[in-house]
C-alpha positions in Angstrom: 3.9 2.4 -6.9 5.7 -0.3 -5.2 3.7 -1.8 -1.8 5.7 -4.7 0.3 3.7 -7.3 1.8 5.2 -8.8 5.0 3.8 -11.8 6.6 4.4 -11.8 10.5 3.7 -14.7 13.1 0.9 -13.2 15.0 3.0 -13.5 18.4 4.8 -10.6 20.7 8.0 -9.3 18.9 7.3 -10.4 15.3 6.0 -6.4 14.0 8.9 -4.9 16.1 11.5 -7.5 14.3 10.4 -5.8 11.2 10.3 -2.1 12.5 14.1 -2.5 13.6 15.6 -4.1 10.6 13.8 -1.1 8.3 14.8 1.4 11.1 18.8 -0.1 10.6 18.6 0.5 6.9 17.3 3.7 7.2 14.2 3.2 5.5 11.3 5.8 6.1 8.1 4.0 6.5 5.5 6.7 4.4 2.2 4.4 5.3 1.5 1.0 6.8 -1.9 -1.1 7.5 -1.7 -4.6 8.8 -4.6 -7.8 8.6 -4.8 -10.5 10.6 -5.6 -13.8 11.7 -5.4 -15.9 14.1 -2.1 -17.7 13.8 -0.4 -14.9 10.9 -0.5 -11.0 9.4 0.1 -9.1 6.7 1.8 -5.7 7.2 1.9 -3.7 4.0 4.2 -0.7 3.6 4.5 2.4 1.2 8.6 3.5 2.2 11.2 5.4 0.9 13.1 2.5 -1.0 10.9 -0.6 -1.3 13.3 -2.3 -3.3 16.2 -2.1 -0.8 13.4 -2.7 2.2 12.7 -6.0 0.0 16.5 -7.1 0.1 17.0 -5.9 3.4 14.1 -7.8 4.5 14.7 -10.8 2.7 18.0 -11.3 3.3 16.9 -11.5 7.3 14.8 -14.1 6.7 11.4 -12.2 6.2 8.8 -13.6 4.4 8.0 -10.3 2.2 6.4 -9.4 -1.5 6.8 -6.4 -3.2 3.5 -5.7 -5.9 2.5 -2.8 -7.9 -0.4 -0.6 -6.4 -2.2 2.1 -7.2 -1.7 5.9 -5.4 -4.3 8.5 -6.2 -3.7 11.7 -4.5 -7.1 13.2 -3.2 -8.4 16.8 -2.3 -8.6 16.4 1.5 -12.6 17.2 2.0 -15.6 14.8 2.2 -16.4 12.7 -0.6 -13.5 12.6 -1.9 -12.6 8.8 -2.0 -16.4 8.0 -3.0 -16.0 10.0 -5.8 -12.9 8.0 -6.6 -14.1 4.6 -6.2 -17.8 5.0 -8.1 -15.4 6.0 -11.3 -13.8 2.7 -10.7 -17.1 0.6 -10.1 -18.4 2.3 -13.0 -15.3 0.7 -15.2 -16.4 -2.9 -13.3 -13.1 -2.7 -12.1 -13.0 -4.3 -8.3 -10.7 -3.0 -5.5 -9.1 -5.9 -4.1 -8.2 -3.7 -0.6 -7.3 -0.3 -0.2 -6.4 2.2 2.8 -5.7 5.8 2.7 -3.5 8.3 4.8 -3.2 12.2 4.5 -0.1 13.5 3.7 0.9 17.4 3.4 -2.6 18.4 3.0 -3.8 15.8 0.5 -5.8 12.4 0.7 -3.5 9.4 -0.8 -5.8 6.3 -1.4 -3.4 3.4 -1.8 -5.2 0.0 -3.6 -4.9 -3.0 -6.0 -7.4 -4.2 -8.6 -8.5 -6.8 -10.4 -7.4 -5.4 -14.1 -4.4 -3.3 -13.9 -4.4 -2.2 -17.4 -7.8 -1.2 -17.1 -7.0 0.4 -13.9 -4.4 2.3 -15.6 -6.5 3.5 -18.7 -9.2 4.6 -16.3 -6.7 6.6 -14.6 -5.5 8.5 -17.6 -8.8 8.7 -19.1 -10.3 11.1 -15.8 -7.1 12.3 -15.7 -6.6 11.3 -11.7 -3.7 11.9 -10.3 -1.1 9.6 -9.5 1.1 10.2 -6.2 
C-alpha cells in the first residue's frame, strides 16, 4: 500500500492548505495521523489515489513522499493488534510506526518495518491478510 508523507510548517493554515488542494482533486482521504515538533509535522495519509495526491501535491509546492506500508486487516475484538505485532517481534522484525483505524467492521493496522522482504514473507507465511 502506498502512504504519503507530508511535511507541514507547524503554524495556523499549513494542515488546512493540504486538506483543500486534496479536497480540489477529489481525493478521498481513507486514514490520516500526524507527528510533530516544535517548528514542523508530518501528516501521513492512506487515500483513494496516492499517486495523483503525490502530483497534485507536489506540483503546489508541498513537500510530500509517497512509501510502501504495510495494511493488515484485523478482526475488530481485543487483542487483535497484539496478536499481530508478537508474530512480528517474534520474526525480529521492528515496526518503525504504525496506527490503526476501523473501517466497515474490521481493524486496519497501517505500519513500516525495518525488513520489507521479511515483512512480506512473514505475511504470507501466517497467511495475514492484506487490505
Amino acid at each position: 500500500m502506498k502512504q504519503l508523507s507530508i511535511f507541514i510548517q507547524n503554524k495556523r493554515g499549513t494542515l488546512l492548505t493540504v486538506l483543500d488542494v486534496l479536497k480540489t482533486a477529489n481525493i478521498q482521504i481513507i486514514a490520516s495521523t500526524i507527528s510533530d515538533t516544535q517548528d514542523f509535522g508530518i501528516y501521513r495519509i492512506i487515500c483513494s489515489d496516492p499517486e495523483r495526491a503525490f502530483d497534485v501535491l507536489s506540483g503546489q509546492g508541498i513537500t510530500v513522499t509517497l512509501t510502501d506500508v504495510f495494511a493488515i486487516q484485523l478482526e475488530d475484538k481485543p487483542g487483535e493488534a497484539a496478536r499481530v505485532l508478537a508474530i512480528f517481534a517474534e520474526a525480529d522484525i521492528n515496526i518503525a510506526y504504525m496506527y490503526s483505524f476501523l473501517l466497515s467492521g474490521k481493524g486496519i493496522l497501517v505500519f513500516r518495518t525495518n525488513d520489507t522482504e521479511r515483512t512480506q514473507q512473514v505475511i504470507r507465511e501466517k497467511s495475514l491478510q492484506l487490505f
